[in-house]
N, C-alpha and C positions, 0 to 999 in steps of 0.2 A: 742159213740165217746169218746176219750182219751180226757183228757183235755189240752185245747191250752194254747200254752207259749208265752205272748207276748211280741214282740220284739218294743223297744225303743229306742229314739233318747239318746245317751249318752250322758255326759258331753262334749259341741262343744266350749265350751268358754263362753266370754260375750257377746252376741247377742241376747240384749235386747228386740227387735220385730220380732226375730225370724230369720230363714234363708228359701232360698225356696228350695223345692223340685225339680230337672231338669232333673230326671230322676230316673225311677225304673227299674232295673236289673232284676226281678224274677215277674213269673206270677205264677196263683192259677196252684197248682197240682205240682209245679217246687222243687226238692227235693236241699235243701241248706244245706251244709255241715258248721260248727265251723269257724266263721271266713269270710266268705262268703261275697263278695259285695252285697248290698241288691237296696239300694239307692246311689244317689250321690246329696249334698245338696249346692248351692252356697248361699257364702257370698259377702261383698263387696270386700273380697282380694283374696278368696282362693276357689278351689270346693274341698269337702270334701267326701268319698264314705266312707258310712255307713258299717262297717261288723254286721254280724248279731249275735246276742250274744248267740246262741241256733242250733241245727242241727236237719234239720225233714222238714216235707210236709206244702208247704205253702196254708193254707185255707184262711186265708182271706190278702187282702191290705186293708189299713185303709188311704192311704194318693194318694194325686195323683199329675200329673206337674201343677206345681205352686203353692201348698198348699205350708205356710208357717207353719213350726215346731220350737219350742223348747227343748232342754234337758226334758226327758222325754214325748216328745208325741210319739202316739202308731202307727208305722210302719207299723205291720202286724202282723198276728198269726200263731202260727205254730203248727201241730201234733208233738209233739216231740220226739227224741231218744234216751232222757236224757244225751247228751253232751251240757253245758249249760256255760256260761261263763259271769257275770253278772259285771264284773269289765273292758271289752276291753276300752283300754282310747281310746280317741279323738284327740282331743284339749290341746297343752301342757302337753304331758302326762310324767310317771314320769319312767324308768328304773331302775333296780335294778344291778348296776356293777357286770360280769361277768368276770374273766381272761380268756384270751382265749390261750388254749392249745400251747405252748412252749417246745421245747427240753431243750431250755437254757432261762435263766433270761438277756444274751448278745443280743442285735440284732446283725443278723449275715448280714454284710455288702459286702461279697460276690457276687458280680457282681453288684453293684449298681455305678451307675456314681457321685452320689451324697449320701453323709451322714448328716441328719441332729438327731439334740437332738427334734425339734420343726418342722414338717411340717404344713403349713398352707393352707387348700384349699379354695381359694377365697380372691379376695383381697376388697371387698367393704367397709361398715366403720366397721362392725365385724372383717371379714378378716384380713384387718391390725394393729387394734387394737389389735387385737390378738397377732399377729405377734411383735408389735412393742413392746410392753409390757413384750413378753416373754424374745423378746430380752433383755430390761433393767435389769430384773431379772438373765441375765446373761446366756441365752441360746443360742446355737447356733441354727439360726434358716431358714426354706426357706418357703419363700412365692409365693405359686405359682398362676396365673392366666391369664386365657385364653387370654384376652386381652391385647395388649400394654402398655395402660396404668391403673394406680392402682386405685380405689377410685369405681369399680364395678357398678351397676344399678344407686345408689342415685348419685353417684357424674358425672357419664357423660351422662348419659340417664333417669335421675330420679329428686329425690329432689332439686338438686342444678340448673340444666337448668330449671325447672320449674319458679323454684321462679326467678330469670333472665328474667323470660318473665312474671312473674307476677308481676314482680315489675314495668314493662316498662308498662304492662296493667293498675294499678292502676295511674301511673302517666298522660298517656291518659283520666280513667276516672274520675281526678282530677280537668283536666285542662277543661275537659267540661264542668261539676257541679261548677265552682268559678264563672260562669255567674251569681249565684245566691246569689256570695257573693261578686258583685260588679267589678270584674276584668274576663275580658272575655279575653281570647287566638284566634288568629285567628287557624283554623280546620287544624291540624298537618299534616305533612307531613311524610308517613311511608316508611323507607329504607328496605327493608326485607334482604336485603343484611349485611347492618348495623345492625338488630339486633339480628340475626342467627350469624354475626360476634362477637358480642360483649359476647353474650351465651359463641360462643368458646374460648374465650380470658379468661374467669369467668374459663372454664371448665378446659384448657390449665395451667392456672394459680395453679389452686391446685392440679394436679394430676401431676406438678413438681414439686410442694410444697413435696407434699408424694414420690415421685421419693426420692427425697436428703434426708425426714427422715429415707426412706430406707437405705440408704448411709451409712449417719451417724451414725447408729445402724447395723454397716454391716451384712443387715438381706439380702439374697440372693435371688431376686427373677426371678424365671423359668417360662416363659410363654410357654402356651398350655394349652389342654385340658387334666386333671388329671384323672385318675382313681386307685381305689387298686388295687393292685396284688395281696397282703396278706395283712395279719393283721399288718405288719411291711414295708409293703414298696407300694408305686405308680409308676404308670408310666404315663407320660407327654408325650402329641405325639405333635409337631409344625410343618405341611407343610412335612409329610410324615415321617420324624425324631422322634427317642422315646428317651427318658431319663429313668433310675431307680431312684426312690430315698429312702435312708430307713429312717427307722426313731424311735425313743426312742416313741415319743408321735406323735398322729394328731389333729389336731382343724378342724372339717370341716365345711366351712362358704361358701357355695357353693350357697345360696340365692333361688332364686324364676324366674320364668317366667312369662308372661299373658296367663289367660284361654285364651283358643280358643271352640268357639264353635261346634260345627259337621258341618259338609253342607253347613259353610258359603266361599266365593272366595277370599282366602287369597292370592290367585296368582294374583290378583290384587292389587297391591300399592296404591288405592284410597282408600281400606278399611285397615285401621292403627289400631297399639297398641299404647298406650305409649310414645314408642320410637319413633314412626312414625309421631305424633302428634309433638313430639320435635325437630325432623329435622326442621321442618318446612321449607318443601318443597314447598309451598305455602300459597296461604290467597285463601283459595275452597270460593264462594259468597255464598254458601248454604251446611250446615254442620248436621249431625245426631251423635248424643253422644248416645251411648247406655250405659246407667250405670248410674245413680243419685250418685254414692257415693265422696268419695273425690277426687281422679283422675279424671276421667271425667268433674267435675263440677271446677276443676281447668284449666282444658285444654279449658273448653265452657271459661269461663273467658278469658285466652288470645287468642284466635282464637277471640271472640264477640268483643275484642277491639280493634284488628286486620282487624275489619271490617265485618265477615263472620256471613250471619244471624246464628242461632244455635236453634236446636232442642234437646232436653232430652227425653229421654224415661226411666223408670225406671218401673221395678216389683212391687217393695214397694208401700206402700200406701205414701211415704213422702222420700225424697230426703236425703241425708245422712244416712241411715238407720243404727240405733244402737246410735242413738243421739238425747237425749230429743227433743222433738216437740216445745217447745216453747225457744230453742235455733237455730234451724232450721228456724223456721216461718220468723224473721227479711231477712236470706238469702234468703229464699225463694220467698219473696214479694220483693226485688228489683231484684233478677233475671225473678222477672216474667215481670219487666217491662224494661230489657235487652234484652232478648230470645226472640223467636218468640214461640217459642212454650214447657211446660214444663207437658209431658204427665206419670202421676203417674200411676201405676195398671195396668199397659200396658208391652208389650213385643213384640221383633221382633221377627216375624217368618220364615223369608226367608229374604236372601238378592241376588240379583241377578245380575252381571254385562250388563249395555246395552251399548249402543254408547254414552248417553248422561250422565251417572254418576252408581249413585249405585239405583237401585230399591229395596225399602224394602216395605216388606209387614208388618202389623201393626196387634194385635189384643190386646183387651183392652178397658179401658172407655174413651172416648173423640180423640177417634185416627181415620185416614182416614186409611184404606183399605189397601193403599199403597204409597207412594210417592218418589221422584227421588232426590238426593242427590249429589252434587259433590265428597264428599269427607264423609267417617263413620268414627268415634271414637268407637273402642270394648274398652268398660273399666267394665268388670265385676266383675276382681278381678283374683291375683296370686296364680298359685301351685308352692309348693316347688319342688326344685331339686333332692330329695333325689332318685331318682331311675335309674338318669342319673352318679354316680359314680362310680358303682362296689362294692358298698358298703359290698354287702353279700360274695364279696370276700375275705372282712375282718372280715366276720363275722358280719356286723353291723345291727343292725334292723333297717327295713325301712317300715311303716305302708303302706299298698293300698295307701294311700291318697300322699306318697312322704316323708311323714313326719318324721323325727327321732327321736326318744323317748330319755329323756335326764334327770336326776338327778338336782337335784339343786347344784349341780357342775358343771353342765353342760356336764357330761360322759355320755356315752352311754352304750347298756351293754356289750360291749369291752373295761377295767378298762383303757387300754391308750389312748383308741380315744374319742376324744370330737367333740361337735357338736354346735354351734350356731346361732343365726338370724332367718332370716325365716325360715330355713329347721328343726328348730324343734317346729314351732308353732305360732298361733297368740298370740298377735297383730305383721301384721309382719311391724316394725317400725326401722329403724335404729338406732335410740338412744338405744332402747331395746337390740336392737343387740350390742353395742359397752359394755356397763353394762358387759352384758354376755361374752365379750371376755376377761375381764379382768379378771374374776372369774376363766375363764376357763387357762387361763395363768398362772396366782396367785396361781391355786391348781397342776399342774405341777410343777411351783417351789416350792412346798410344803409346800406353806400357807395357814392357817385355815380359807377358804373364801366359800358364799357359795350366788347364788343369791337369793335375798326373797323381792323383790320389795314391799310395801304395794298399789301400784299403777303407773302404766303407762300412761303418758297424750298421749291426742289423739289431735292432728288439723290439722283441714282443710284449707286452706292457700286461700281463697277465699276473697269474697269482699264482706259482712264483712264476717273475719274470724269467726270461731269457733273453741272451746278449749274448754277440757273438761277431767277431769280425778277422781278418785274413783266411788265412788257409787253413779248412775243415779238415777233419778228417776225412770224410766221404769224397771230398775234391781230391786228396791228398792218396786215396785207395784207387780211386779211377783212372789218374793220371799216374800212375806210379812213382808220384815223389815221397823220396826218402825223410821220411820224421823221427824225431824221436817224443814221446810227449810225460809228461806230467801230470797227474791230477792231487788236488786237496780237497779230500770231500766236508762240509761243513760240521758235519756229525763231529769233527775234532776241534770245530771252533768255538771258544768261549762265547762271541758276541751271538753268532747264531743261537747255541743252546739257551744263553738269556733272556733270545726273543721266544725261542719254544719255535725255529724255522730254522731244522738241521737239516733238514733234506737237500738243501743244495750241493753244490762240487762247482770247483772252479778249475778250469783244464789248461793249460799251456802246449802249443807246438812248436818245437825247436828244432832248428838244422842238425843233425848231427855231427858236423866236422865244426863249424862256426860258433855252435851254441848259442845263436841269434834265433829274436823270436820271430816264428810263423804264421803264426795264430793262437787264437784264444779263443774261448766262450765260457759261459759263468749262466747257472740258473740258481734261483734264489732271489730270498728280498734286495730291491735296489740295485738286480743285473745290471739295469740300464747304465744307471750312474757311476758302476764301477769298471763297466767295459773303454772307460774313456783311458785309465790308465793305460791299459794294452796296447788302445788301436796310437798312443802318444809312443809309448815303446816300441811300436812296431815303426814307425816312422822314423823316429831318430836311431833306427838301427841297434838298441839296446839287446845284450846277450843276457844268461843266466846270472852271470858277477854284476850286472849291471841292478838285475832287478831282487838279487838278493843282497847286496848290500845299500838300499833304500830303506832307511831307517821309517816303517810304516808304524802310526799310532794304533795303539793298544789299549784296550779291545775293541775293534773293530771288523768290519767284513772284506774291508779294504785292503788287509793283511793278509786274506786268503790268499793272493795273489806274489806276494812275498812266499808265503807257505808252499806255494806251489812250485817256485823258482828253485826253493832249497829243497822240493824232494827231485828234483833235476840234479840240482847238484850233489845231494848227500848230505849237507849238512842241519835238515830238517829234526829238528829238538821235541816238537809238538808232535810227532807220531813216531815211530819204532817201522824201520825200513831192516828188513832180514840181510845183511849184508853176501852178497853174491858170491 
């Protein structure tokens, strides 16, 4: 026998404990041509189909449903037929700008209803960032998107409704827990009308916010659903109606969806995404989350203070998955004593519509067989858009997985179309996406810009939060980089113990010869808003002297992070360090 070529997980990003397997596309004996889907692997945002980096006879599978892999574990083997291709990216991959074939360096604006210098597909906070930016820059620009109003997934069915209903949950489970700091509330009274209203008024409120800065920046925008015609122009369809439009340059910010799984009854309204969970069509008395990650575990949040018992189910060994264990753990342990039930290592296998709710069937550690549901949460994670545009109309490359390959200009390999947000990669986060729209804007007006973030923070918007940005620990075990780290647990902070929310710890990773920081992450109230100081010091290079001689106000939670600097360096006042 010839010798086998084996084929590996490639670079999928940071996903620190791994991502699972949910499917294998090829059996032994099954001949896979360059390129090939092999596998398909879920994360917590996104499912990702493996191509195969080699073409030939497959002898062996090395992985099966539900193994969890890393960048570099071994897929499967093959006889090969020496077409080999060792560099397919993944995960944020990088394109080399191509010009795409032109008669004239003119866009020819002939039959187009519309001429822009600046087309924009998607209006979410990439989208218009985009858009608005170019504008200022002094371009003429159109922004188009499907829906009525602007502000895309995060602003009306996403980030922003959430936190609106998590803000109204934390203040419920405020008002319970002050029993134990001497002031007790009589047991609240909930409006579902009133707070689905007040969601809309939040949601109403900024998306005619961004209406007017449309306005104002007479940036044009065309609703419908976009696609390319060519490499210089789209076409917009609305309610049976087409538009053309051409165009100098495009930005496509065209976002992401929710997986959906195979076989499960999405013709029933009781089993939701996302979006369904944000209606908040009702308060179901008995709720099934499938997903541990951060959607889901935000939604069990306000649905559990809403009233609805809540069940988790997650693949992972640990809830958040891709997030240090002992910034998890604090969340962990008070959703276990919220939740009825928080089943790790486990997965649904069927869901089934009856009379009386949703029947799902269980397999896994500590899971029953089966049980009945009013109402399921699908939260396993988004695919990008990329194959719903017409892209390769324009010529644009779109990976199997949706995804579009992008330069750190953010071009695609068609030199005038550009691409940002989800559709070209995790993390897919909004702030990350807005970064990138400007870049992408910036080097259309022809400024020397280019994206190179040294990190992206990550949180989870829960109770207690978590926030978390550079280099984990878990990355930092796998990869064998040398740390040294830090921690200040909250239990010795005055602000915390004040609130009666000591449970936190705030962590620090530092180089050991440099003393520069690495990483961070922080769980606790207001993670969110305090991980900004780090991912600021991680960027300007800041060391231990740097962040312990920042004179932080007192008392604060803010100061944990000072706290944590000085038990790095020894000079920490607020706890008793045993000297070595």
């Amino acid at each position: 026998m010839t010798d086998l070529i084996d084929i590996k997980v490639p670079d999928i990003g940071e996903f620190e404990d791994g991502v699972d397997v949910i499917e294998i596309h090829v059996a032994i004996g099954d001949t896979v041509a360059l390129e090939d889907s092999i596998v398909t692997l879920e994360s917590d945002k996104a499912s990702m189909e493996i191509p195969s980096s080699a073409a030939g006879v497959v002898q062996e599978i090395n992985v099966s449903v539900g193994d969890k892999v890393l960048e570099g574990s071994l897929l499967l083997k093959l006889s090969g037929n020496g077409a080999v291709d060792d560099g397919i990216p993944v995960a944020m991959p990088i394109a080399t700008p191509e010009a795409v074939a032109a008669t004239s360096t003119t866009v020819s604006t002939q039959g187009a209803d519309i001429q822009a210098e600046v087309v924009v597909l998607g209006a979410g906070p990439g989208g218009y960032t985009a858009a608005f930016r170019a504008a200022d820059l002094g371009k003429k620009v159109v922004l188009v998107e499907r829906y009525s109003s602007l502000g895309g997934v995060c602003l009306n069915v996403g980030c922003i409704p959430s936190k609106a209903l998590l803000h109204q949950a934390q203040v419920i489970h405020e008002a319970e827990e002050m029993a134990a700091h001497g002031v007790k509330f009589a047991k609240p009274e909930l409006d579902i009308d009133g707070i689905r209203g007040n969601k809309e008024q939040i949601i109403q409120r900024l998306t005619g916010g961004l209406a007017g800065l449309a306005k104002q920046r007479n940036v044009t925008v065309v609703n419908g659903y976009a696609e390319f015609s060519s490499s210089h122009s789209i076409v917009v369809a609305n309610d049976g109606n087409k538009q053309t439009i051409s165009f100098d340059h495009a930005i496509i910010a065209a976002g992401s969806q929710p997986v959906k799984i195979p076989g499960f009854p999405y013709e029933d309204d009781r089993l939701m995404d996302s979006t369904g969970a944000l209606a908040l069509a009702d308060v179901p008395e008995k709720m099934l989350v499938v997903g541990g990650g951060i959607i889901g575990l935000e939604m069990a949040t306000v649905y559990h203070a809403l009233g609805s018992k809540i069940s988790v189910v997650e693949l992972m060994d640990q809830l958040v998955a891709g997030c240090d264990k002992d910034l998890v753990k604090p969340l962990h342990k008070r959703l276990s004593k919220q939740l009825e039930n928080i089943y790790l290592k486990a997965k649904v296998l069927a869901i089934e519509s009856v009379d009386n709710g949703l029947k799902v069937s269980f397999e896994g550690e500590g899971v029953p067989d089966s049980d009945v549901f009013d109402r399921v949460l699908l939260s396993v994670g988004r695919k990008p858009n990329g194959a719903l545009i017409g892209a390769d109309n324009a010529g644009v490359k779109v990976d199997e997985r949706g995804f579009i390959p992008v330069d750190n200009q953010m071009r695609t390999n068609v030199s005038h179309i550009y691409a940002i947000g989800d559709i070209v990669g995790n993390p897919m986060l909004a702030h990350k996406a807005v970064h990138e729209a400007k870049v992408a804007a910036e080097v259309i007006a022809g400024e020397k810009v280019a994206f190179d973030p040294l990190t992206i923070p990550s949180v989870a918007y829960t109770d207690p939060e978590i926030s978390w940005m550079g280099l984990t620990e878990t990355t930092a075990k796998a990869d064998g980089i040398k740390y040294e780290k830090s921690v200040f647990p909250w239990a010795a902070s005055g602000r915390a113990l004040s609130i009666g929310r000591d449970e936190g710890l705030t962590k620090i990773l530092w180089d050991p010869e440099t003393k520069r920081i690495l990483g961070a992450g922080i769980v606790g109230t207001n993670a969110g808003e305090l991980i900004a100081e780090a991912v600021l010091a991680l960027e300007m290079g800041a060391d231990v002297d740097d962040m312990c001689l920042t004179i932080h106000p007192h008392p604060t939670l803010s100061e944990t992070l000072c706290f944590a600097a000085e038990m790095q360096a020894g000079s920490i006042t607020d706890l008793y360090i045993k000297k070595k």
